[in-house]
C-alpha positions as CSV (number, residue, x, y, z in Angstrom):
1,X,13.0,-10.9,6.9
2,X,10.5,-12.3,9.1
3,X,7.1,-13.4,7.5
4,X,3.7,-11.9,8.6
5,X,1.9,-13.1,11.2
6,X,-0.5,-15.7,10.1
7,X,-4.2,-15.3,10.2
8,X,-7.2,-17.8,9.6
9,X,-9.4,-17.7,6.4
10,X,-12.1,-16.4,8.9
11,X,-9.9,-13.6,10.4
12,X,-8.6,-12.4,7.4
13,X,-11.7,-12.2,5.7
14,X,-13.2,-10.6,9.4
15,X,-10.3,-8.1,8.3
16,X,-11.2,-7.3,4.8
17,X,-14.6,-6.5,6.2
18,X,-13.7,-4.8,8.9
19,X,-11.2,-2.4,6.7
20,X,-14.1,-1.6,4.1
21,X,-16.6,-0.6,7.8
22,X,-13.6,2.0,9.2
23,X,-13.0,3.4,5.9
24,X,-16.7,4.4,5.6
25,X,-17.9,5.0,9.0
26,X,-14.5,5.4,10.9
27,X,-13.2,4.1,14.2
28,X,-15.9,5.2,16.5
29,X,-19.3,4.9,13.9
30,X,-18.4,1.2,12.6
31,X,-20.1,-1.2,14.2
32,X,-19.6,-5.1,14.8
33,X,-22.3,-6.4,13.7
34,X,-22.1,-5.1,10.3
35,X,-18.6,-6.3,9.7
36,X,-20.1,-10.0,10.8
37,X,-23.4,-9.3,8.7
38,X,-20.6,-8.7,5.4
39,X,-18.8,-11.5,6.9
40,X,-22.2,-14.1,6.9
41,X,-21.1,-15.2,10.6
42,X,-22.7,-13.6,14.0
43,X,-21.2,-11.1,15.8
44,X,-20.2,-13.6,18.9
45,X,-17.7,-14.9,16.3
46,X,-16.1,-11.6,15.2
47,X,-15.6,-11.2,19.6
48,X,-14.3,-14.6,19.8
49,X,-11.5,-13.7,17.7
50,X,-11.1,-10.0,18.3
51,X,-12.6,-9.2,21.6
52,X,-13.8,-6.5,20.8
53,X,-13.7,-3.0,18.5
54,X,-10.9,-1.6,19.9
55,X,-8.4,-4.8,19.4
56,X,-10.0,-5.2,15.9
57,X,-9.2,-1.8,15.0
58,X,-5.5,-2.6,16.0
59,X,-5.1,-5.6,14.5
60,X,-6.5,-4.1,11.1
61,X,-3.9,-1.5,10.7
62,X,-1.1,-4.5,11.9
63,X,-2.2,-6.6,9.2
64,X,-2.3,-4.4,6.3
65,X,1.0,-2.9,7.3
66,X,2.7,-6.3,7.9
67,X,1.6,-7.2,4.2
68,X,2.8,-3.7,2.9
69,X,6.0,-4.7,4.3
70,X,6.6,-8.1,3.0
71,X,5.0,-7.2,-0.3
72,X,7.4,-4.3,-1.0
73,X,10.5,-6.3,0.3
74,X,9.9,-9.1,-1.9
75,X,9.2,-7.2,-5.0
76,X,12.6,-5.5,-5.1
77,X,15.3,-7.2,-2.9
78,X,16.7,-9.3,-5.9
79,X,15.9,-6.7,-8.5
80,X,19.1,-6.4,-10.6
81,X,18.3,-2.7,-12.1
82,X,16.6,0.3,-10.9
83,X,14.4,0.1,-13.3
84,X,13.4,-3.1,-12.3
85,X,12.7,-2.0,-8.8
86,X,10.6,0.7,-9.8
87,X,9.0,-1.8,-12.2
88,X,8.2,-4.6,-9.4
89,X,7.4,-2.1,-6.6
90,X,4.6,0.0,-8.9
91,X,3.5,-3.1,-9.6
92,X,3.2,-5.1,-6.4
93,X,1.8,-1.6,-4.6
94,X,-0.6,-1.1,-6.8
95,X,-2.0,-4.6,-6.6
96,X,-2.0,-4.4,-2.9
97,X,-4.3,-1.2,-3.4
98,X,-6.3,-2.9,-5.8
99,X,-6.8,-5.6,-3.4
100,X,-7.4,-3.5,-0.5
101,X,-9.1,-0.6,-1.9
102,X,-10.3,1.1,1.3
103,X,-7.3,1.4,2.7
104,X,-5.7,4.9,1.6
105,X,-9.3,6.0,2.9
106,X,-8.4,4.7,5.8
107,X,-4.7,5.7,6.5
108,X,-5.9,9.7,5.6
109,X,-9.2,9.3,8.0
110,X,-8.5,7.6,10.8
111,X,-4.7,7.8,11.5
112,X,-2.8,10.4,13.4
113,X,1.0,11.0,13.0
114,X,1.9,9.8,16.0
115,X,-0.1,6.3,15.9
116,X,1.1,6.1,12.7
117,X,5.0,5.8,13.3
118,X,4.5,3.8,16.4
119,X,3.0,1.2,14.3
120,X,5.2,1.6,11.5
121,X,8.1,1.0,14.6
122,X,6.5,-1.8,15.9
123,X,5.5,-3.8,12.5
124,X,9.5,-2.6,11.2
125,X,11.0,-4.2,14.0
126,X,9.2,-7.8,13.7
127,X,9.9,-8.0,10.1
128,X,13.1,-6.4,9.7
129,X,14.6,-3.5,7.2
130,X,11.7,-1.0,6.8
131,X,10.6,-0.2,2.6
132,X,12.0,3.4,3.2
133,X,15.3,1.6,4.3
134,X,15.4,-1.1,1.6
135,X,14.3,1.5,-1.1
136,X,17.1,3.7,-0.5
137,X,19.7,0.9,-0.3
138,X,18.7,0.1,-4.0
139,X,18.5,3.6,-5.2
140,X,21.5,4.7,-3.9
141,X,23.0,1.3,-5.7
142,X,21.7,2.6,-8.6
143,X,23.3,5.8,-8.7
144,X,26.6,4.8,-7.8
145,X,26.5,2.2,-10.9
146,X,25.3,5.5,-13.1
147,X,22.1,4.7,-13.8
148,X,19.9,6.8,-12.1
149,X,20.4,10.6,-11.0
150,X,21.0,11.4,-7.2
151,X,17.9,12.8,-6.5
152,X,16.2,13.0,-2.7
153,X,15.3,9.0,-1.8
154,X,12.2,10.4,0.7
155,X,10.4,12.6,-2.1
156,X,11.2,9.6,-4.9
157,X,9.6,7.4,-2.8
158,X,6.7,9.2,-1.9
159,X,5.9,10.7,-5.6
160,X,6.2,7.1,-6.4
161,X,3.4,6.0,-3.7
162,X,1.6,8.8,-4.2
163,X,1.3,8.4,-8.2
164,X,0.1,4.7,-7.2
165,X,-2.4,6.1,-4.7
166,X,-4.0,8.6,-6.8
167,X,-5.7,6.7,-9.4
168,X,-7.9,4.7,-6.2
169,X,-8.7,7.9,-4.0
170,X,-10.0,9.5,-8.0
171,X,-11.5,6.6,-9.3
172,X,-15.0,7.5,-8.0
173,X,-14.5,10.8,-9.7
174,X,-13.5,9.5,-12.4
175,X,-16.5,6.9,-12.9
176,X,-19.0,9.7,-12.1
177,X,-17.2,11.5,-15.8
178,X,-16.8,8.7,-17.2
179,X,-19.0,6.0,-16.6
180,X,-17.2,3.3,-18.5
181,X,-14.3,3.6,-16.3
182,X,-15.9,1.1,-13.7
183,X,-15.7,-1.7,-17.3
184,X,-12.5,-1.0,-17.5
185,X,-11.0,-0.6,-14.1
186,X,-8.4,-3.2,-14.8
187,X,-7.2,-1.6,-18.0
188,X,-7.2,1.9,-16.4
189,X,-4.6,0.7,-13.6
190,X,-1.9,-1.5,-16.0
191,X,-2.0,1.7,-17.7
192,X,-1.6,3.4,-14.8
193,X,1.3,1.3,-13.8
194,X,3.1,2.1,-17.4
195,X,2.7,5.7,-17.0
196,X,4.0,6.0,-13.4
197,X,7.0,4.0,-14.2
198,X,7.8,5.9,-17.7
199,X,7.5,9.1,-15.7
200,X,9.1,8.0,-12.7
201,X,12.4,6.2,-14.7
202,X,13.0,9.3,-17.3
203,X,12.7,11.6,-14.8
204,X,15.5,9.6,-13.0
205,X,18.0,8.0,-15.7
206,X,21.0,9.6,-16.4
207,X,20.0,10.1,-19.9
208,X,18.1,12.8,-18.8
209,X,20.1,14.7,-17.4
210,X,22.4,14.2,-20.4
211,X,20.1,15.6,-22.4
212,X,19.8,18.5,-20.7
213,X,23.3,19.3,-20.7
């Protein structure tokens, strides 16, 4: 697999800014200046970089979905189980939420369907086998060794993102009830992690369905 394209300290933390300005104002109510302002540059260096809005806005969405890509295909290509895939990718996609928290915001606001897969296309093809693709490869491993159920790849995969996704789209929620959440965010998401792959696993080992029987 091909690595991401490589970005400056400057541009990538232009982008971090720039993600947290989309998220909260969207495409056409962000504005330059405040991304340079959160930056602490002017806003002739932002368009020395990015040209302008437009291309900024682009290259955002390419850069977090280059690193999705990478960072689920190195979590789980060498993982010898199942349960170690779901271990490493709950993991590493939750700490790439963590470290870019605006960015379900983001995907739900200011994506369409059909942008969406044409990046997805694009970033796929420069960096190889897609996390779908490399996720069912292992799954389906793991069910022809017995370890797992044959359950539906597409709807495992997006419980599993979607269990991952939750806890950041709540957590404001959950502050407002609880206000010691925000002390113990870091607790509240390795516990998350736990849960999601405790309920993820049983529901999926063959044990399970023993059980049943």
């Amino acid at each position: 697999m091909q690595g991401p394209k490589e970005y400056s300290e400057k541009e990538e933390k232009i982008f971090r800014a720039a993600i947290e300005e989309f998220a909260e104002n969207g495409k056409q109510g962000a504005r330059m200046h405040a991304i340079a302002d959160h930056v602490g540059c002017n806003k002739a260096l932002v368009h020395y970089y990015f040209r302008n809005k437009e291309r900024l806005y682009e290259e955002v969405f390419d850069f977090l979905f280059s690193r999705f890509f990478i960072t689920v295909h190195n979590a789980i290509t060498d993982a010898p189980t199942f349960e170690e895939t779901l271990t490493r990718f709950v993991d590493e996609f939750t700490d790439f939420l963590e470290e870019f928290g605006p960015y379900p915001i983001l995907m739900l606001k200011e994506m369409d369907m059909d942008s969406k897969k044409k990046r997805f296309e694009r970033i796929k093809e420069q960096t190889g086998m897609g996390p779908m693709s490399l996720f069912r490869e292992k799954m389906e491993q793991a069910v022809e060794r017995g370890e797992i159920r044959d359950l539906d790849v597409r709807q495992t995969f997006m419980s599993i993102m979607g269990e991952c996704t939750y806890l950041f789209i709540a957590f404001p929620v959950l502050s407002l009830s609880n206000p010691e959440a925000a002390k113990h965010k870091k607790e509240i998401i390795e516990e998350r992690k736990q849960h999601i792959i405790d309920l993820i696993y049983n529901g999926l080992k063959n044990k399970g369905l023993n059980n049943r029987q």
